[in-house]
VMD Tcl script that draws the C-alpha trace (Angstrom):
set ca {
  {14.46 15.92 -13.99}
  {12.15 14.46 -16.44}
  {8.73 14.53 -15.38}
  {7.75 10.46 -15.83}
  {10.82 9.71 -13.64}
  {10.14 12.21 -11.13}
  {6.57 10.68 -11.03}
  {7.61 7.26 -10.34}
  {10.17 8.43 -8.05}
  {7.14 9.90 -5.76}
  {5.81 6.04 -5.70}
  {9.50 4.54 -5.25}
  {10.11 6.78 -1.98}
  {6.00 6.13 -1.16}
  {6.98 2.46 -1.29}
  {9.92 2.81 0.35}
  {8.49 4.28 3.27}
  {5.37 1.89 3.20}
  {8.28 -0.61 3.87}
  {9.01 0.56 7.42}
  {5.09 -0.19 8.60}
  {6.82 -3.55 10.29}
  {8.40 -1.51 12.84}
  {5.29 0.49 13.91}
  {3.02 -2.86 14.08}
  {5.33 -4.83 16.38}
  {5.93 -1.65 18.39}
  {2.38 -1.15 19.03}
  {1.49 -5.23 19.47}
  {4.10 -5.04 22.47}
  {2.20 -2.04 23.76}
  {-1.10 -4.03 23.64}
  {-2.57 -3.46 20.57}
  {-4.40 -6.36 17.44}
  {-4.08 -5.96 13.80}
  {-7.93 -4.32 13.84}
  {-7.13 -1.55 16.88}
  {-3.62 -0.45 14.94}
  {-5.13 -1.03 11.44}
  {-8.00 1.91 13.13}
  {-5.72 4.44 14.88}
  {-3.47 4.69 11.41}
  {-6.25 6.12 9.39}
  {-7.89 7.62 12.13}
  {-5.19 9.54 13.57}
  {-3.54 9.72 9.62}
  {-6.81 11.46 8.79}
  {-7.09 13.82 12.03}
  {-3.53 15.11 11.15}
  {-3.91 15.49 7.61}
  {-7.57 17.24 8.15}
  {-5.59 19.99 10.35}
  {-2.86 20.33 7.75}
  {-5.56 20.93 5.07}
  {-6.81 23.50 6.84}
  {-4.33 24.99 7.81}
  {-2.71 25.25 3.51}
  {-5.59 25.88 1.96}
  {-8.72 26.29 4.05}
  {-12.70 24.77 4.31}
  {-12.78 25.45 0.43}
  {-10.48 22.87 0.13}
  {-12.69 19.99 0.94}
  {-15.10 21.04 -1.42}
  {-14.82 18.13 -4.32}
  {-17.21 17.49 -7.15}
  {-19.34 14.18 -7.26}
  {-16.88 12.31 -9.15}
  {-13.73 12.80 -6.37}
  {-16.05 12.17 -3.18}
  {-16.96 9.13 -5.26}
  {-13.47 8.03 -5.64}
  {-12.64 9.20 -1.84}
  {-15.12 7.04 -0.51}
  {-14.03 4.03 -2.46}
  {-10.58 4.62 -2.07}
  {-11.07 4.61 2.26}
  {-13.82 1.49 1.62}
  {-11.95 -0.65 -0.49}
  {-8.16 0.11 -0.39}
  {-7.41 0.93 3.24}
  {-11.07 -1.02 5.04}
  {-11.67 -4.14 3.40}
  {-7.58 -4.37 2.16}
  {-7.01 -4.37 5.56}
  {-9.65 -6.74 7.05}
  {-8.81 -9.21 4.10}
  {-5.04 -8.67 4.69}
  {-5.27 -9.54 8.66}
  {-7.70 -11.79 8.23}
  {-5.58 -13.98 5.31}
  {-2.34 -13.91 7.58}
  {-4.31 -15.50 10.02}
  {-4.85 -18.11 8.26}
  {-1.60 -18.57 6.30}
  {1.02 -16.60 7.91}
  {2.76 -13.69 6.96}
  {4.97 -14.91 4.67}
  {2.51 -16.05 2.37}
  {0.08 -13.37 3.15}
  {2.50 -10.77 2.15}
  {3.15 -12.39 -1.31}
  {-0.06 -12.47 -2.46}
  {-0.11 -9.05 -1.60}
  {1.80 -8.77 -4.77}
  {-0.39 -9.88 -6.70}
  {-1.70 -6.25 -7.30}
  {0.08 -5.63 -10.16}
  {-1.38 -8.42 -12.22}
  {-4.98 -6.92 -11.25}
  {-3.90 -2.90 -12.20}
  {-2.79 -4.18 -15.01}
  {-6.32 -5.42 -16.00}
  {-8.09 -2.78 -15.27}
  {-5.70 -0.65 -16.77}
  {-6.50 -2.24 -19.30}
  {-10.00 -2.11 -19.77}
  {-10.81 1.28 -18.45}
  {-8.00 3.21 -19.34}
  {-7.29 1.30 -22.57}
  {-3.28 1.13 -21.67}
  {-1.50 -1.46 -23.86}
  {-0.28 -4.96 -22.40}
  {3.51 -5.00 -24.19}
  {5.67 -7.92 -24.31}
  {8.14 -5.53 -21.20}
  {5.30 -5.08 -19.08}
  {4.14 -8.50 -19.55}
  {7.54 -9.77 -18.41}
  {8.33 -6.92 -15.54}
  {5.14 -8.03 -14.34}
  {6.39 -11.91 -14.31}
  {9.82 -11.20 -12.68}
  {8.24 -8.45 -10.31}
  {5.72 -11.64 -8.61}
  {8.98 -13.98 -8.57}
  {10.89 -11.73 -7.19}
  {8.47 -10.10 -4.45}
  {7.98 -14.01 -3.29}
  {11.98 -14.72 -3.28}
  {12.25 -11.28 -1.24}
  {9.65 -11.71 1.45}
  {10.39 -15.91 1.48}
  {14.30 -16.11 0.91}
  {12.83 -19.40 -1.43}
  {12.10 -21.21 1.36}
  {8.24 -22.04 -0.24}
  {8.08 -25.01 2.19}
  {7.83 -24.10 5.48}
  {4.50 -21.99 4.02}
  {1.39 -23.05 5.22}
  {-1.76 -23.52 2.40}
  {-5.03 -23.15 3.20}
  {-7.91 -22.05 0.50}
  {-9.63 -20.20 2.42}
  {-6.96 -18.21 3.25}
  {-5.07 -18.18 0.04}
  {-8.49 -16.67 -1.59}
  {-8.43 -13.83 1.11}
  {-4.93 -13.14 0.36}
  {-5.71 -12.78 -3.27}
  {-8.53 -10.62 -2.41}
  {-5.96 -8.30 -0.46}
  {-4.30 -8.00 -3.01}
  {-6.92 -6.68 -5.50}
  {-8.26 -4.27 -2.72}
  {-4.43 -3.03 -2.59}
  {-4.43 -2.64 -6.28}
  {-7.74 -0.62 -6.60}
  {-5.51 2.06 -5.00}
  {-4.05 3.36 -8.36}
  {-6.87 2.87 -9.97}
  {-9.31 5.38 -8.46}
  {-5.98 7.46 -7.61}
  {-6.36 8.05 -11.73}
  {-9.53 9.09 -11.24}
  {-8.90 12.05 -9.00}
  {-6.19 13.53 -11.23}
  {-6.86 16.93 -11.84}
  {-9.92 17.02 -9.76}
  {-8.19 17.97 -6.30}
  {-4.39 17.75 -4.62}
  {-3.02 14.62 -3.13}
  {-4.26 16.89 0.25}
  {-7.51 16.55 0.18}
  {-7.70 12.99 -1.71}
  {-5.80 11.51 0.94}
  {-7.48 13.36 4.00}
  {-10.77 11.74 2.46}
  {-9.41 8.45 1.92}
  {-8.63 8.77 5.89}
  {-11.63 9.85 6.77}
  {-14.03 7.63 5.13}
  {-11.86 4.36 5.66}
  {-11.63 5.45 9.72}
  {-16.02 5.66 9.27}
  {-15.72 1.85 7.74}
  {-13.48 0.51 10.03}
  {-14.70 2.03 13.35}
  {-18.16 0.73 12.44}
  {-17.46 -2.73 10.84}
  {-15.01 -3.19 13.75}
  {-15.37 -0.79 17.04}
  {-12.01 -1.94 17.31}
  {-11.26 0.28 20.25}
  {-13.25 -2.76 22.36}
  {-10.43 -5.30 21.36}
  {-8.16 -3.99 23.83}
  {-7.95 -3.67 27.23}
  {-6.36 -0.44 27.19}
  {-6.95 1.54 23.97}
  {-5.82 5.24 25.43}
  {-2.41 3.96 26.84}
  {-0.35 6.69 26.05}
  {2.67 5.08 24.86}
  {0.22 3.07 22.37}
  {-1.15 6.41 21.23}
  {2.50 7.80 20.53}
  {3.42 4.86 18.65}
  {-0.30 5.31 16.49}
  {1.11 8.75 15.94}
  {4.30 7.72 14.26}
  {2.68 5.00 12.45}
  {0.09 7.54 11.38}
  {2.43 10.15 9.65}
  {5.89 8.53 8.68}
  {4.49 4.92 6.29}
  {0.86 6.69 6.46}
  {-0.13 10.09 5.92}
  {3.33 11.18 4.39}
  {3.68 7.66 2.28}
  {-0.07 8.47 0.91}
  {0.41 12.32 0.46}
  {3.80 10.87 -2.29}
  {1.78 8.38 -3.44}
  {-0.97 10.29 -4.75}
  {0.78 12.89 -6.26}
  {2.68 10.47 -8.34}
  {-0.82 8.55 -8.90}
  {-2.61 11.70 -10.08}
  {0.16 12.33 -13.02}
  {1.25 8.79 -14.21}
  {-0.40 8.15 -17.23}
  {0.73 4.59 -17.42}
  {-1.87 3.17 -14.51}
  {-0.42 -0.28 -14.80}
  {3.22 0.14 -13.87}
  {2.54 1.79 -10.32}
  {2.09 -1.23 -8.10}
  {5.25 -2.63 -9.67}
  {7.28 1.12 -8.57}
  {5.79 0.65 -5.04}
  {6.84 -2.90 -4.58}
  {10.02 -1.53 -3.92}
  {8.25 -1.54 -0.60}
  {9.09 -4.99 -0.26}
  {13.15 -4.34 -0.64}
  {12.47 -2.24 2.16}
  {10.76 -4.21 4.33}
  {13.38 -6.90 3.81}
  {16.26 -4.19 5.16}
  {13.98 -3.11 7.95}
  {13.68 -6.49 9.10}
  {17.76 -7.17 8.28}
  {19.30 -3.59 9.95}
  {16.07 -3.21 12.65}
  {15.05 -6.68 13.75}
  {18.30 -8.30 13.19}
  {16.73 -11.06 10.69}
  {18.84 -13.64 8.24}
  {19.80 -12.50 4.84}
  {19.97 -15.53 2.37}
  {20.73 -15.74 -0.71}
  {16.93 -16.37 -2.03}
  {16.66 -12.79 -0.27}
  {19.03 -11.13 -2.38}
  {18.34 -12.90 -5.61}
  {14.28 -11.20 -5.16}
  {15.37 -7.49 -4.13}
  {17.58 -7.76 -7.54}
  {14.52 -9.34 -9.46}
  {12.56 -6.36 -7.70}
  {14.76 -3.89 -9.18}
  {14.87 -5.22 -12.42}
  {11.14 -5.88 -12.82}
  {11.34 -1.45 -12.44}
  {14.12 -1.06 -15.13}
  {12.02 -3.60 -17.31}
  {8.74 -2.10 -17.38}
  {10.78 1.28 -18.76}
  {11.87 -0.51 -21.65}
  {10.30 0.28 -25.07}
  {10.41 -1.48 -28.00}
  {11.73 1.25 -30.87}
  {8.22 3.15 -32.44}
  {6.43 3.02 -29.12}
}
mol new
graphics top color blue
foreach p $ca { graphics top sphere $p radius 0.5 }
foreach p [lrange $ca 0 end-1] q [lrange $ca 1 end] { graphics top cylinder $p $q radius 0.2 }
display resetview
């Protein structure tokens, strides 16, 4: 299998699997729990699972990382999973999830910045375009086109953007750990300082009345390792080899095709035509951005 597309496959499948979170968060809402409380016991319990699995493969030696990787650690738990998901709760809120969820996918326009400023990746007429058709078609997905029943606000439109450059810092200090230690350890780190943020900036555990029910816990468990610790551990160790930074967020919004079947085959929800016209933009938006201009 040739190594790029075996990379990108590891972000396709992360994506894919990233997709499925909707089943988790209602599960856990109907067992008492808030967007702050289930946002906590992902990366909490993500991290206390993945921390026992490190151990376990490769030992306390393992979580010793130069200055550089505990630097990209930390702002990897801060920024992608702490204030992604305070600004992401906090903008659907205000807007709904709909409209939330497309900002959301904005991401790709902001990798593709810094892509190109700090990793000095080129901004090609394909890209350009799979970048275009990946936005329209993540908002047909996740809307089905119907843009006027969503609800504006600019306060909450500016969150959602921010959400969406928190979610698209992921890849970029993902880059930064290539080489330096295995998708383990990154991602066990990215847990742990991300559960450190959020417990303190949120002692979430207070916003429920009952935040040790046991079917709540089993539910955090699930959510923790099957669109968590398992999407993150695939994520990263496409991240850490793709040397094209920029075209990541658009393999992962794949996540949004599966979001839209979860919601179909799971929850029994409407399939229009504005539905299926984004999950084929989706896809093409991933054969575009492989396209090369002859020389290149």
């Amino acid at each position: 299998m040739n190594s790029d597309f075996k990379n990108y496959l590891y972000v396709f499948i992360a994506g894919a699997l990233w997709g499925t979170v909707s089943i988790f968060v209602k599960s856990m809402q109907m067992a008492g729990s808030n967007n702050f409380y289930t946002s906590f016991l992902r990366v909490f319990i993500g991290f206390l699972l993945l921390a026992v699995l490190a151990l376990y493969k490769e030992g306390f030696k393992a979580f010793k990382v130069n200055r550089q990787t505990l630097l990209s650690c930390i702002l990897l738990g801060v920024f992608t999973q702490g204030f992604f998901n305070l600004a992401y709760s906090t903008s659907i809120n205000y807007i709904g999830a709909s409209l939330g969820a497309v900002l959301l996918y904005t991401a790709p326009l902001f990798t593709t910045i810094f892509s190109r400023i700090l990793f000095k990746e080129k901004i090609t007429f394909f890209k350009s375009l799979a970048l275009l058709v990946n936005i329209f078609g993540c908002a047909l997905t996740i809307t089905g086109g119907h843009f006027t029943s969503i609800t504006l606000n600019t306060k909450g439109v500016l969150i959602g953007i921010a959400a969406g450059f928190f979610y698209s810092l992921a890849a970029i200090f993902g880059r930064f750990t290539a080489g330096q230690a295995s998708s383990l350890v990154v991602t066990t780190y990215n847990f742990l300082f991300a559960s450190i943020f959020l417990g303190i900036s949120l002692r979430p555990w207070h916003s429920v009345s009952a935040p040790l029910n046991s079917n709540l816990l089993l539910l955090g468990i699930g959510y923790a390792i099957i669109p968590t610790a398992l999407a993150y551990l695939i994520y990263f160790t496409g991240v850490q080899r793709i040397k094209e930074t920029s075209k990541i967020p658009i393999a992962a919004s794949i996540e949004t095709v599966s979001a839209t079947l979860v919601g179909i085959f799971i929850f029994h929800e409407s399939l229009g035509l504005g539905n299926i016209a984004g999950i084929a933009l989706v896809l093409s938006s991933i054969v575009i951005m492989n396209i090369k201009k002859a020389g290149e």
